[in-house]
SEGU-196667 format. One record per residue: residue in three letters; x, y, z of N, C-alpha, C in turn. Coordinates in steps of 0.1 Angstrom, whole numbers, plus 5000, padded with zeros to 4 digits. Layout:
! residues N
ALAXYZXYZXYZ...
//
This chain:
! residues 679
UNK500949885000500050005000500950125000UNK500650214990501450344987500750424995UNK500850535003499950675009500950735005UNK501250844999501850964998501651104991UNK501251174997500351324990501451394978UNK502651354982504151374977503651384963UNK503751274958503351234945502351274932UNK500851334943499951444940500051534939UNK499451554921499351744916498551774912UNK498051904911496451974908497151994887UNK496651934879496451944866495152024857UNK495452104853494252194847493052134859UNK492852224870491852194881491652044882UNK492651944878492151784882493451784889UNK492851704898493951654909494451544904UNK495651474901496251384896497551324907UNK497551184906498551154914498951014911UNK500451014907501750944896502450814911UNK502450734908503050614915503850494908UNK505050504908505750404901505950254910UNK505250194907505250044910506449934906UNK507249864915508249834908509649904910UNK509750004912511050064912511250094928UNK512450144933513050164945511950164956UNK510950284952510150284961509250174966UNK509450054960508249984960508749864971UNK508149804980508649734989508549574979UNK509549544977509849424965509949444951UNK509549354942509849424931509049304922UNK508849384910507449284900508549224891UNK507849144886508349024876507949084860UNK508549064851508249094833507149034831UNK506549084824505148974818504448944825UNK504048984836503048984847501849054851UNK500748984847499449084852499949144864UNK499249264869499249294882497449344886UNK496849354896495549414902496149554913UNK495849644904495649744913494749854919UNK494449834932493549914936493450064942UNK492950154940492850294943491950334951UNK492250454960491050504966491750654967UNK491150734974491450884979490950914995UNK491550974999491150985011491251175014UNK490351245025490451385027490151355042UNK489951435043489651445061488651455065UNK487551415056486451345058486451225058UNK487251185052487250975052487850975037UNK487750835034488450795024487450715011UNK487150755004486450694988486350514986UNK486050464979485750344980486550284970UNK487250154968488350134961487850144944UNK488850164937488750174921489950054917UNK489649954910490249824905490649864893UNK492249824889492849834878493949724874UNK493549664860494149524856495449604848UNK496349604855497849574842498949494846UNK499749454833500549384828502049454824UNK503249404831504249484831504549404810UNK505749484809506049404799507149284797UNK507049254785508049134782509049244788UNK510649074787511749154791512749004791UNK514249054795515148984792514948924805UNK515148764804515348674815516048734831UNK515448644842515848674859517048594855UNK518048624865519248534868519148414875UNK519748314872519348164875519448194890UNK518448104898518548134908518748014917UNK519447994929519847874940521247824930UNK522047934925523347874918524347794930UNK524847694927525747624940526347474929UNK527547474938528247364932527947254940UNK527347124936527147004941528046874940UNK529046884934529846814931531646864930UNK532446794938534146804933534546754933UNK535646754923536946674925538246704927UNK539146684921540446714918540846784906UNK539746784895539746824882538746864883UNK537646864883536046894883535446954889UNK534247024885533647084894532147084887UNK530647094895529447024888529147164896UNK528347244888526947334893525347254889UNK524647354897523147334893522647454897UNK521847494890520747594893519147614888UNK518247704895516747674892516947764879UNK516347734863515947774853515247934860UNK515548044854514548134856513048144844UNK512448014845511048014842509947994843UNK508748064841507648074847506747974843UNK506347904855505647724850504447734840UNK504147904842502247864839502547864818UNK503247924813503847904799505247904797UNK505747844807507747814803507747914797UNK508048024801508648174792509548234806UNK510448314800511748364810511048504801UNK510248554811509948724816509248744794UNK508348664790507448674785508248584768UNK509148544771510648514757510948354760UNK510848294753511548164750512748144758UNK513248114763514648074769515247984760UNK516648094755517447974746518847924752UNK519047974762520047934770520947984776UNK521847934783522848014791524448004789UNK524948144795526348144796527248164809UNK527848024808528848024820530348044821UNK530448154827531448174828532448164841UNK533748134837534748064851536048124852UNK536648204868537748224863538348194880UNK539748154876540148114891541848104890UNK542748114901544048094903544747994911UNK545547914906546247824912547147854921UNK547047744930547747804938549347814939UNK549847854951551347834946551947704942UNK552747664934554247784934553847864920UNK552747804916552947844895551547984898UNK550747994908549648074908549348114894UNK548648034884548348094870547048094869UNK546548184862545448214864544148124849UNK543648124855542648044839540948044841UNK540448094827539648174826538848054816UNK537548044820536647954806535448034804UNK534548084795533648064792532647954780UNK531447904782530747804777529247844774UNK528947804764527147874757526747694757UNK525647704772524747594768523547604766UNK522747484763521447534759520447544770UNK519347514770518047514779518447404787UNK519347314789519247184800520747144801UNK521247244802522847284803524047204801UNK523647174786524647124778525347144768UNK526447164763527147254757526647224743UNK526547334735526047314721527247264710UNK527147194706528647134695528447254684UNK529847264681530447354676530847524672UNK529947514688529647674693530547684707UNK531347794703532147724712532847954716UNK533047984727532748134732534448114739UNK535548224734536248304744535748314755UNK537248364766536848364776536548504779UNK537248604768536848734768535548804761UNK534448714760533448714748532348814760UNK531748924751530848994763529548914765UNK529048924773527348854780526748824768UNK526548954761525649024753525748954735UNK527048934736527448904725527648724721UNK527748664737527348514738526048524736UNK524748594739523948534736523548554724UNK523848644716523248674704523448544698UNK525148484698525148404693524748234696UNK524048254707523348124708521748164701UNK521348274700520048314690519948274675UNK521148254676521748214662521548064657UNK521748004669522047894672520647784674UNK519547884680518147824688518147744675UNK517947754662517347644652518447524649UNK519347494653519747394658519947324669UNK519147414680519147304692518047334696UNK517547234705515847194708516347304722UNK514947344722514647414734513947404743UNK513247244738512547164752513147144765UNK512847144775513047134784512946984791UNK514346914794514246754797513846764811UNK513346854818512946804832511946874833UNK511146764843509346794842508946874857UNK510146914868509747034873509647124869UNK509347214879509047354878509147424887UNK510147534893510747594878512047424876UNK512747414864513247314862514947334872UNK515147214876516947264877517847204867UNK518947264863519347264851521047214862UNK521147134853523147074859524347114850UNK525247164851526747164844527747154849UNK528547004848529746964844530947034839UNK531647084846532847154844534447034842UNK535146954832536146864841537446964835UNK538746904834539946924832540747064837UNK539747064852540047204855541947154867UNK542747274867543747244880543347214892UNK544047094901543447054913544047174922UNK543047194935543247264946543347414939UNK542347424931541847604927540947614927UNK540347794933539147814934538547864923UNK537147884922536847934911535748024913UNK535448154907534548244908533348224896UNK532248144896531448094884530448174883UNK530148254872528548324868528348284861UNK526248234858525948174853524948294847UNK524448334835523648434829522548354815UNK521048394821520248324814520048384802UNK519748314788519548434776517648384772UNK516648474769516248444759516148554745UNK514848514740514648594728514948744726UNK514848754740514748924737516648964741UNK516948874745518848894750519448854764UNK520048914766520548824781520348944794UNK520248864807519948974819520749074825UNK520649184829521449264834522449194845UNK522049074846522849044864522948864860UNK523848854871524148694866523748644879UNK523848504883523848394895525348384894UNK526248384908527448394910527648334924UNK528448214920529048144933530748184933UNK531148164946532748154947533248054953UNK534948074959535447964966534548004979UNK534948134984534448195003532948214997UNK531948154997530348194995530548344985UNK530248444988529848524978531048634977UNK532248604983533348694985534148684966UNK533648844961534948864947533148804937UNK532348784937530848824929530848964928UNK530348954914529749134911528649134921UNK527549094920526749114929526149014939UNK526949024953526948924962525648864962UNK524949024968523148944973522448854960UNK522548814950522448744946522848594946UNK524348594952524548424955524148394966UNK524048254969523548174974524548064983UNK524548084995525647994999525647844998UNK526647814992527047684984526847564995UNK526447464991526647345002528347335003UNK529147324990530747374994531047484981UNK532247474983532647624982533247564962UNK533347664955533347684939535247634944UNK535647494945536647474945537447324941UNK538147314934538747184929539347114941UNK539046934944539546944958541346914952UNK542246874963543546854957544546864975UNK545846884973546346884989545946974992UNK546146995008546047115013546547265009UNK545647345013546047505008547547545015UNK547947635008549447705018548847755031UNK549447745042549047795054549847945055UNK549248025061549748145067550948135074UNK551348285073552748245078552748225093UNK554048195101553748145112554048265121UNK553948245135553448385142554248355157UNK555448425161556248395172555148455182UNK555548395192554448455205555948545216UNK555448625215556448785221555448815235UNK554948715242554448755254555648815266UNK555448955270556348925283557048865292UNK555948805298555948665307556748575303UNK557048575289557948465291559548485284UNK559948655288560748735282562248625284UNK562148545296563248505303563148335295UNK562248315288562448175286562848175272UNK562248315260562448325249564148345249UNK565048325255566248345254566848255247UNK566248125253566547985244565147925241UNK564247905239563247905228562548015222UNK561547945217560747985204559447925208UNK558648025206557347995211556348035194UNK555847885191555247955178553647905174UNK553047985172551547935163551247995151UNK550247905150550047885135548347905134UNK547747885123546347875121545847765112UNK545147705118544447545109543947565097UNK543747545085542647545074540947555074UNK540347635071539247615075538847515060UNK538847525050538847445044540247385035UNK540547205036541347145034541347065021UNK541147175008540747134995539847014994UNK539246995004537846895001538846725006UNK540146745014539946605026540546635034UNK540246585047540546615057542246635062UNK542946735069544446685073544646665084UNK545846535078546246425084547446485092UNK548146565087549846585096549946735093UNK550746785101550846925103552546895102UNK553746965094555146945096555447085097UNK556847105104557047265110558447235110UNK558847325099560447345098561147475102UNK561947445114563247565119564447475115UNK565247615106566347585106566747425094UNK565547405090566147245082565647175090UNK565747195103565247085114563747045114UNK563046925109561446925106561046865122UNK560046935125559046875138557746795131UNK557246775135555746675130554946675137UNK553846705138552346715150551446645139UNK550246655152548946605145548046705138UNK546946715134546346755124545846875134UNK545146855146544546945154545547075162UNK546747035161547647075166547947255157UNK548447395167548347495158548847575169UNK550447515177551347595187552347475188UNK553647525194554347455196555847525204UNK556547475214557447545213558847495217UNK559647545212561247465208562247525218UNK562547445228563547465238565247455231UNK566247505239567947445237568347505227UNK567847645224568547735216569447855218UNK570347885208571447975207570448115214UNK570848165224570848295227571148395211UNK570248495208570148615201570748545188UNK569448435186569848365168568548405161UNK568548425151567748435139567548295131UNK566048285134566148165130564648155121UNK564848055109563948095101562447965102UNK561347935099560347875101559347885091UNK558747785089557247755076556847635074UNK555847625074554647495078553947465066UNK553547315067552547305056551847165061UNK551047165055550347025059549546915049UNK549646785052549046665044547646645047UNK547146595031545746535035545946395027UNK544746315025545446225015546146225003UNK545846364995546146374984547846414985UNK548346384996549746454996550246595008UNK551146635001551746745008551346905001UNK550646965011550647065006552047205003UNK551747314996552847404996553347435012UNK554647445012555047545022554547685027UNK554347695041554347855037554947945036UNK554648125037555748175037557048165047UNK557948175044559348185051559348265062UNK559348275075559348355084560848385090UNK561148465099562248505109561748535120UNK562248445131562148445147563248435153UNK563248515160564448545173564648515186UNK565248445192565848435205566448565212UNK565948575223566448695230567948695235UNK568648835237569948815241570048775254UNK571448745260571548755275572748755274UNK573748745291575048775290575548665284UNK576848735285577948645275578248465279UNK578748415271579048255277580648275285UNK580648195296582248175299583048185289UNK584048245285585348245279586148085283UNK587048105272587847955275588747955284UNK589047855289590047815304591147995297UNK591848035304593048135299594248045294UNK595148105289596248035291597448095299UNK598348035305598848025313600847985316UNK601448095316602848025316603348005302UNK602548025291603448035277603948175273UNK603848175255604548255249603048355245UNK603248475246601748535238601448485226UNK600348495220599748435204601048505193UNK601248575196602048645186603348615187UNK603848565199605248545203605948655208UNK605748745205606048875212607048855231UNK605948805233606148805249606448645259UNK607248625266607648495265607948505285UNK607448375288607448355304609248355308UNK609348405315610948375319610548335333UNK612148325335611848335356611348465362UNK611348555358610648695365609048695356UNK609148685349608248685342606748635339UNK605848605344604648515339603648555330UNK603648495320602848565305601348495309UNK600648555308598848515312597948555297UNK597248475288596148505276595348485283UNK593948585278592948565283592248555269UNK592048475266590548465252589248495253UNK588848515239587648595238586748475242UNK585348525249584348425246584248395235UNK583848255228583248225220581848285216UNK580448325227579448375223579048495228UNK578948565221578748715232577048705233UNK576448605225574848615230574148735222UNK574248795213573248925209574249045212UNK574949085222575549185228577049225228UNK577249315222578749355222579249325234UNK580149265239580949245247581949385254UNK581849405269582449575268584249515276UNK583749445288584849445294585149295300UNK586749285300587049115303587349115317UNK587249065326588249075342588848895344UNK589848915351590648815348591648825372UNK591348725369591948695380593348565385UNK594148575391595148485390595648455409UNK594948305410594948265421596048185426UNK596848145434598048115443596747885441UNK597547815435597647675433597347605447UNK596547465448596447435457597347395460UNK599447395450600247315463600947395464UNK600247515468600647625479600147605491UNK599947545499599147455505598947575516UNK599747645521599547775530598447865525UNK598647875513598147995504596947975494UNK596547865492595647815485594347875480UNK594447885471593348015467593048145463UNK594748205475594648335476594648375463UNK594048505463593848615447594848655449UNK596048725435597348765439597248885427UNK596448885419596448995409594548975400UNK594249115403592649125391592849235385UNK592649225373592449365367591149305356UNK590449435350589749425342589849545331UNK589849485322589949555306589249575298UNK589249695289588049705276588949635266UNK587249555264587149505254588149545238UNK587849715238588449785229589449785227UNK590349755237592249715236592649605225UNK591649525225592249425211591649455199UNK591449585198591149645187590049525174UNK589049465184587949385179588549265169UNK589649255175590249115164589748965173UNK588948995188588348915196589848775199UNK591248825197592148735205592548735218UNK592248795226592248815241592848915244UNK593148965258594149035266595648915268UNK596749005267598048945269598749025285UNK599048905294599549015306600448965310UNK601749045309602748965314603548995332UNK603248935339603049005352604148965356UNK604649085368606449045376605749065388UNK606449055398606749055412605549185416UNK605849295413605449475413603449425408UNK603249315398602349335392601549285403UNK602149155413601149075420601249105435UNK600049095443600249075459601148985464UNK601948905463602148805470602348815483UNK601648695495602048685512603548715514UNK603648715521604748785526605648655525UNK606948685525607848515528607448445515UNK606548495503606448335492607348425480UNK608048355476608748445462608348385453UNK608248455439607848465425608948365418UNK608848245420609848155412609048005410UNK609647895402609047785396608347705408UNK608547705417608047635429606847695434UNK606747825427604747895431604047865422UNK602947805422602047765411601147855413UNK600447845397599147965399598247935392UNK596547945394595647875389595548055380UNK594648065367594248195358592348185355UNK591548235362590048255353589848345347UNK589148365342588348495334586748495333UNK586148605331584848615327584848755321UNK583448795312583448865301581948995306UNK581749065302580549125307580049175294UNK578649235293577949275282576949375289UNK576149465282575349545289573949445297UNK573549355295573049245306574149235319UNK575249215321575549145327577049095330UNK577849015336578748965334578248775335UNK579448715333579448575325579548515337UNK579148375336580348275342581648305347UNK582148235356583848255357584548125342UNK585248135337585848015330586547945342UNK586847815334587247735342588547725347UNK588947685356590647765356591447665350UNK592647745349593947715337594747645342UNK595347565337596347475342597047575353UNK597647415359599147495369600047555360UNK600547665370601247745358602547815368UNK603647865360604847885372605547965365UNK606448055363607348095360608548025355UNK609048055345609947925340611447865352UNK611747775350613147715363614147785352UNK615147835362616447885362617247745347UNK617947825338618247745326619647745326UNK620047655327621447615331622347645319UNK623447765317623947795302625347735304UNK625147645290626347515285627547655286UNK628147745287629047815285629647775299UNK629347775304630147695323630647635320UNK629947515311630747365310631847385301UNK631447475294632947465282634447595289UNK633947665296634747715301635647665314UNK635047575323635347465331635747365321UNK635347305313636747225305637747305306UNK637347435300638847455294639647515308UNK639147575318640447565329640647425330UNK640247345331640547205335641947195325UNK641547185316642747165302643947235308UNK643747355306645147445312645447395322UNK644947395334645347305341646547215342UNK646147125333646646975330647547015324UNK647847135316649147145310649847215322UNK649047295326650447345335651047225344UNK650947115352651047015355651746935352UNK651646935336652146855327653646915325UNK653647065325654847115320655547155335UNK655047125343655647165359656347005363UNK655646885359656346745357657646755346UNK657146825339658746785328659846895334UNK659246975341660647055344660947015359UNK660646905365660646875378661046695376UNK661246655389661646495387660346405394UNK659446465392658346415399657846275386UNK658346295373657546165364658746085368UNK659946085372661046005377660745915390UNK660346035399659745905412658545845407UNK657745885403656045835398656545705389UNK657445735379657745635371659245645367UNK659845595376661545625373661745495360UNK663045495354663545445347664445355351UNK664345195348664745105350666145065346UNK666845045354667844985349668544855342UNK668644815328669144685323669844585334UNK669244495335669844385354671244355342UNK672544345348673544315344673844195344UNK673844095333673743915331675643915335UNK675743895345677043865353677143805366UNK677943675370677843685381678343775393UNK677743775408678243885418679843875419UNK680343715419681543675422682543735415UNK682343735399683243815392683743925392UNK683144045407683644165412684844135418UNK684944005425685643975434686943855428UNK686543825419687343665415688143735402UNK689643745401690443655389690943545384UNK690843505372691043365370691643425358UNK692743285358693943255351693543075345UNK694543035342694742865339694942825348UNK695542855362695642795374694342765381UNK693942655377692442625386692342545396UNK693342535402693842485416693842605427UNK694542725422693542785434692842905436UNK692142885427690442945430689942875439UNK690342715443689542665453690542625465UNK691542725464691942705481691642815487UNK691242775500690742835510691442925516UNK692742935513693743035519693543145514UNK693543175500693243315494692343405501UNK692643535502692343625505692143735499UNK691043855501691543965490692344095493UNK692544095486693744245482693444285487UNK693844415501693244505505693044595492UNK694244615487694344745476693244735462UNK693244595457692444555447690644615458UNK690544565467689344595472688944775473UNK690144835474689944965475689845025460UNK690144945450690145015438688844985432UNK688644855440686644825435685944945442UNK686144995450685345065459685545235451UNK686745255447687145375438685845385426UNK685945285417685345255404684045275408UNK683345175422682045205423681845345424UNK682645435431681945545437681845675425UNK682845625413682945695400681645645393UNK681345545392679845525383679045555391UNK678945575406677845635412677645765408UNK678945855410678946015402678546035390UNK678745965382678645965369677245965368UNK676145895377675045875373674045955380UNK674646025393674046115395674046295389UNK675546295378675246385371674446385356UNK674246245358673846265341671946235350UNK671446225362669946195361669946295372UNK670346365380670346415391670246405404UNK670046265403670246195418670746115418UNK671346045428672745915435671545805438UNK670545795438669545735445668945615433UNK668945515434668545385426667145385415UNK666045445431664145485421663645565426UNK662245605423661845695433660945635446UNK660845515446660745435460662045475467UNK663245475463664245485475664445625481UNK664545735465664145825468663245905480UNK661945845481660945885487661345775500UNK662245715504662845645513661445575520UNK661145475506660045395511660745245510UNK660445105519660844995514660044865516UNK659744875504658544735502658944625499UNK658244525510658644405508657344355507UNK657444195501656544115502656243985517UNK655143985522654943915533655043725527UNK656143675536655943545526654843465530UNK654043375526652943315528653343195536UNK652943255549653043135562652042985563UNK653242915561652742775561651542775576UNK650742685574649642605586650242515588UNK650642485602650542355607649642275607UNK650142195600649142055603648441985614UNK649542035625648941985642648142025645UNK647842175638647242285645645642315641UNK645742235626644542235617643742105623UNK644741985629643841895637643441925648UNK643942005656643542025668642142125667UNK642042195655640942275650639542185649UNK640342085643639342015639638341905646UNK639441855659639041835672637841915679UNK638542035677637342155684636242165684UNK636042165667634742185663634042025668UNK634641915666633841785671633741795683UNK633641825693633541795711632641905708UNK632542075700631342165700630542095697UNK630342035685628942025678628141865682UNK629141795685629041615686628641605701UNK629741645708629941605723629041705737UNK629441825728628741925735629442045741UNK630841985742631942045751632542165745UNK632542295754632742405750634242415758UNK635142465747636442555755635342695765UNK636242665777636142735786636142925782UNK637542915775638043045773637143155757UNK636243005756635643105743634343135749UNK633843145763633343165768633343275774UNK634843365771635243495781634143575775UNK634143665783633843835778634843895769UNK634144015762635044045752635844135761UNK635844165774636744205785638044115786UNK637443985791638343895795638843865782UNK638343845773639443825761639943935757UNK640144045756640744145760642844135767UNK642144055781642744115790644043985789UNK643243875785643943745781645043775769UNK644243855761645243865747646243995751UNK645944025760647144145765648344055775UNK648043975778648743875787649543755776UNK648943785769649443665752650243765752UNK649943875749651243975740652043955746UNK651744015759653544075770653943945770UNK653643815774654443695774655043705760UNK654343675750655243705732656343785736UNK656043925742657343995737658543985747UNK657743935758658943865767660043755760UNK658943645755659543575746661043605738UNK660043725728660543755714662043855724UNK661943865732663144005737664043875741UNK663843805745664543665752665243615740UNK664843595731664843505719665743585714UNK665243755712666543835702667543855710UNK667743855723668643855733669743715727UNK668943595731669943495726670243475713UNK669843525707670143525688671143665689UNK671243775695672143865696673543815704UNK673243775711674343705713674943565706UNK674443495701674943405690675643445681UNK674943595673675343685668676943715665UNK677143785680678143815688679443715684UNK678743575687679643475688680343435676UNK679243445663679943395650680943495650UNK680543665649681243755645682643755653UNK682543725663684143695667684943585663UNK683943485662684643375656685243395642UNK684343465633685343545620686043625621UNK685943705629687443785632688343725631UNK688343585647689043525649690043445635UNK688943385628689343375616690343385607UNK689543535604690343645596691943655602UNK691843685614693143695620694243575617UNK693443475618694543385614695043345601UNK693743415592693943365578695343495575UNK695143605576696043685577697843665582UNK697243645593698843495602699443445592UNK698443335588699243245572699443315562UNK698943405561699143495543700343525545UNK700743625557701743685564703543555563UNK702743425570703043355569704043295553UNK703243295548703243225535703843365521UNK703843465526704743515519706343595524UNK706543535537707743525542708343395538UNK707643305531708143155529708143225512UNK707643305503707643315491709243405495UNK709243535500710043655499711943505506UNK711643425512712943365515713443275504UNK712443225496712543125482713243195474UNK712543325471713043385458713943475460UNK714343525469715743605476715243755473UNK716543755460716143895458715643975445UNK714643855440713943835427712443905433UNK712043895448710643885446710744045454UNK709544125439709144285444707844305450UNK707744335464706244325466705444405459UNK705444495453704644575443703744555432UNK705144435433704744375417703644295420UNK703944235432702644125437702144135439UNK701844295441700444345447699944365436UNK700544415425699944465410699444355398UNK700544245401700844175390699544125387UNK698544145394697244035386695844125388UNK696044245380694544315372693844235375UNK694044075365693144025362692843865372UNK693543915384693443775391694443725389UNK695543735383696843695381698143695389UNK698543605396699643615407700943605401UNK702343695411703443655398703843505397UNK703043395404703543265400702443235388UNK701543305385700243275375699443175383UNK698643125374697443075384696343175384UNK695843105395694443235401694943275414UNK694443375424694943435434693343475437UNK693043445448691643505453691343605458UNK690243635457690643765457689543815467UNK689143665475688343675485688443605494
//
């Protein structure tokens, strides 16, 4: 019901009043080719007139858009619509015109990696099957498909194979890309041409239609089924709360598929770093512990349904938060610096401190370094003896450490301990960043100042006094008689008998062996002349009168002659031991004290030398006895000589010269010839 005075105007004194039925104003909207009944009245402010009845009929017109368009069928390749015919049961006419048929058109994008795009349009007829040999671009306009299926109506029937009303009409789409959507309008044509508006499904219900309120939400969606779609990219969770744990994990979600190209998924896979994780299908969080402090690390998910593995998604970057630095490595300790430069002596102890390995996110500012007294300092154990700490900036960012070569001045040491190889010293370090400082590292070997190095120039200098030495020694022996006593020179033993000093012999061998001969005084004094001339002689030509240098050094060695055992004495021994071991019977006296035997063997001695004085007493006088008795001898042998050449000097008168007799025999020769003894 329209009321509005709006619309009413006074015309040459008639009141007239204009209502368009059908257009915006009209609450719905009329159909082509349609009687309508319309009734009229007027109303004033006295009441209102009584109705006036009016029969009209809109006009013919181009076909409604197919209406309930939806896809009932998919595949992997395929895709089946249906929709209701826009025709009026009471004479099958589409808005007062024959229905010759429709055009569908399809356009949709694959998905990644190739995203290409592909476009179909098709002219079917009244029961939506494609006409042979009519065949429409995909760029072909609405308007211009249908003319040419108008073309066409006298070769295809325009009956209608289905006996509803309105009828629904089916089309078969195949050889389309699996897992693509597709955006499908379907536009009805008849006689009079095709409609301003189409029936339009999509993949999302009516999302990317020219005119949404028109479609119709699909039992499923305008889509090829195939794997799963690409998933979104993935999404780090940056909650505060867990500011302290994101240091070494990663906290990550994701979003499920709301549709999974038409089957359901089976696995969800989640790649960091190359490293693949695996969940179940429902699964859409996850989070990854035992990671590198301030790493950049990359992540993208995709997921299976039967048909396989879907695309990847996009490639993300997630980060682990910083923190302080890692312990540095043990120091080193007691060597040479990296460079060589600097080298441990005995005053000297060379300390490296190395860079951390990880600074974690954070420049690294400053190192401190500490150097502790060894536990076999056993007094001192522990004690801190030197800390310092340094910028970072001193090793001019080549990250090789601090180099310290520390003396005496550089360290505390306790009082009483000195800086030498017998102090041992343990070295740590740790590193700081604007978080924080590190760990301590672990400490450094024992470490010491180098031991005192013993220089080979001693030893060759001490040879060589030794050497001089030896010569001076050597040349102080040759100008001295010291190699003469040490090793005097032997004299050739002279192969002669002793007797021959004393004996001449002639052919007279009768008396060499009388006993009366006597020697020459004078011959005896001329042996004694001779000896005492070869004695001179030999002590000028060697410079001593002396024999060796044993006599020299008036030493005189004899040999001890090797004293027989009595035989009596070895049985009596032997007795001994039988009455000890057999009988039982011990000598009394081996029973003394080492007192009493003592005192016994001092009583042995004095008797001995009582003895031995007794003994030389009567052997000195025995002595005595022979030696007078040769005197006695002598005296008489002399008597007779005396004798015996008063009997030669009366024989030969005044022939015999004593001079001559004393001389005549050099050689042992008497003046009767013969031998003459000469002892």
């Amino acid at each position: 019901m329209l009321a509005n005075a709006a619309f009413c105007s006074t015309v040459n004194s008639t009141f007239r009043c204009v209502y368009l039925l059908g257009g915006t104003d009209t609450v719905g909207s009329l159909h082509a080719d349609t009687p309508y009944s319309v009734l009229v009245s007027t109303t004033n402010s006295a009441g209102s007139s009584s109705q006036t009845s009016v029969i009209a009929t809109t006009p013919t017109a181009t076909p409604d858009a197919p209406a309930n368009l939806q896809v009932v069928d998919a595949t992997t390749t395929a895709l089946t619509y249906s929709w209701a015919a826009p025709i009026r049961c009471s004479d099958l006419t589409a808005n007062g015109y024959a229905m010759i048929g429709y055009v569908v058109s399809m356009s949709g994008v694959s998905p990644l990696p190739d995203m290409a795009t592909h476009s179909y349009k098709y002219l079917l007829d009244v029961n939506g099957a494609p006409i042979p040999g009519l065949e429409a671009t995909a760029d072909l306009a609405d308007s211009s498909a249908c003319t040419a299926l108008m073309g066409a109506v006298v070769q295809t029937s325009t009956t209608l194979n289905s006996t509803e009303c309105p009828p629904t009409v089916t089309f078969e789409k195949t050889g389309l890309p699996a897992s693509t959507p597709f955006e499908t309008r379907v536009i009805a044509c008849n006689e009079q041409g095709s409609a301003g508006y189409a029936g339009c499904v999509s993949f999302n219900e009516a999302v990317g239609c020219v005119q949404p309120h028109l479609a119709v939400p699909a039992s499923q969606p305008s889509h090829t089924n195939g794997v799963p779609p690409q998933p979104l990219p993935l999404m780090q969770v940056d909650t505060p709360s867990l500011a302290s744990e994101r240091i070494t994990s990663l906290f990550i979600e994701w979003e499920n598929p709301e549709f999974s190209n038409g089957y359901p998924i089976l696995e969800t896979e989640l790649r960091v770093n190359d490293i693949v994780y695996n969940f179940s299908a429902d699964t859409n969080s996850t989070t990854i512990h035992g990671l590198t402090p301030a790493t950049q690390f990359s992540g993208e998910l995709r997921w299976r349904n039967e048909q396989g593995w879907g695309p990847w998604s996009s490639q993300v970057w997630m980060t682990t938060l910083p923190t302080i630095p890692d312990a540095p490595p043990s120091p080193e300790c007691g060597a040479a610096s990296p460079d060589g430069s600097l080298a441990t002596t005995t005053e000297r102890l060379v300390v490296t401190v190395t860079a951390a390995n990880a600074t974690n996110g954070l420049a690294i500012s400053d190192y401190e370094v500490e150097l502790l007294l060894s536990a076999s300092v056993t007094e001192y154990a522990g004690v801190l003896v030197f800390n310092d700490t340094v910028d970072d900036a001193i090793d001019g960012g080549d990250r090789r450490g601090r180099v310290f070569g520390l003396t005496t001045t550089d360290m505390q040491l306790p009082p009483g301990l000195a800086l030498d190889s017998s102090t041992k010293f343990h070295v740590r370090s740790r590193a700081r960043n604007t978080l924080g400082w590190s760990q301590w590292s672990s400490l450094s070997q024992e470490c010491s100042v180098a031991s005192p190095v013993f220089n080979p120039l001693w030893i060759i200098l001490i040879l060589c006094a030794v050497m001089v030495g030896l010569g001076i020694c050597l040349f102080c022996v040759w100008k001295s008689n010291l190699g003469k006593i040490i090793a005097p020179r032997l004299r050739r033993k002279q192969q002669r008998e002793i007797i021959s000093d004393f004996v001449s012999s002639d052919m007279t061998a009768m008396e060499e062996q009388d006993p009366e001969l006597v020697i020459n005084p004078i011959f005896v004094h001329k042996m004694k002349r001779e000896r005492e001339r070869q004695r001179k002689a030999k002590v000028k030509k060697t410079g001593t009168g002396k024999s060796g240098g044993l006599a020299r050094l008036g030493i005189n060695l004899h040999s001890e002659p090797k004293v027989a055992v009595d035989p009596k004495k070895i049985d009596i021994m032997g007795v001994d031991r039988y009455l000890e071991k057999d009988k039982g019977i011990v000598d009394q006296s081996k029973q003394l004290s080492a007192y009493d035997r003592e005192q016994q063997q001092k009583k042995l001695t004095k008797a001995g030398k009582h003895a031995a004085n007794k003994s030389r007493l009567h052997a000195e006088q025995g002595n005595k006895e022979k030696l007078q008795q040769a005197r006695d001898d002598a005296r008489a042998a002399v008597r007779a000589g005396a004798e015996a050449r008063a009997v030669a000097e009366a024989s030969m008168g005044d022939d015999y010269d004593p001079i001559e007799a004393s001389y005549a025999s050099n050689r042992g020769k008497s003046v009767k010839g013969g031998y003459t003894a000469a002892l």
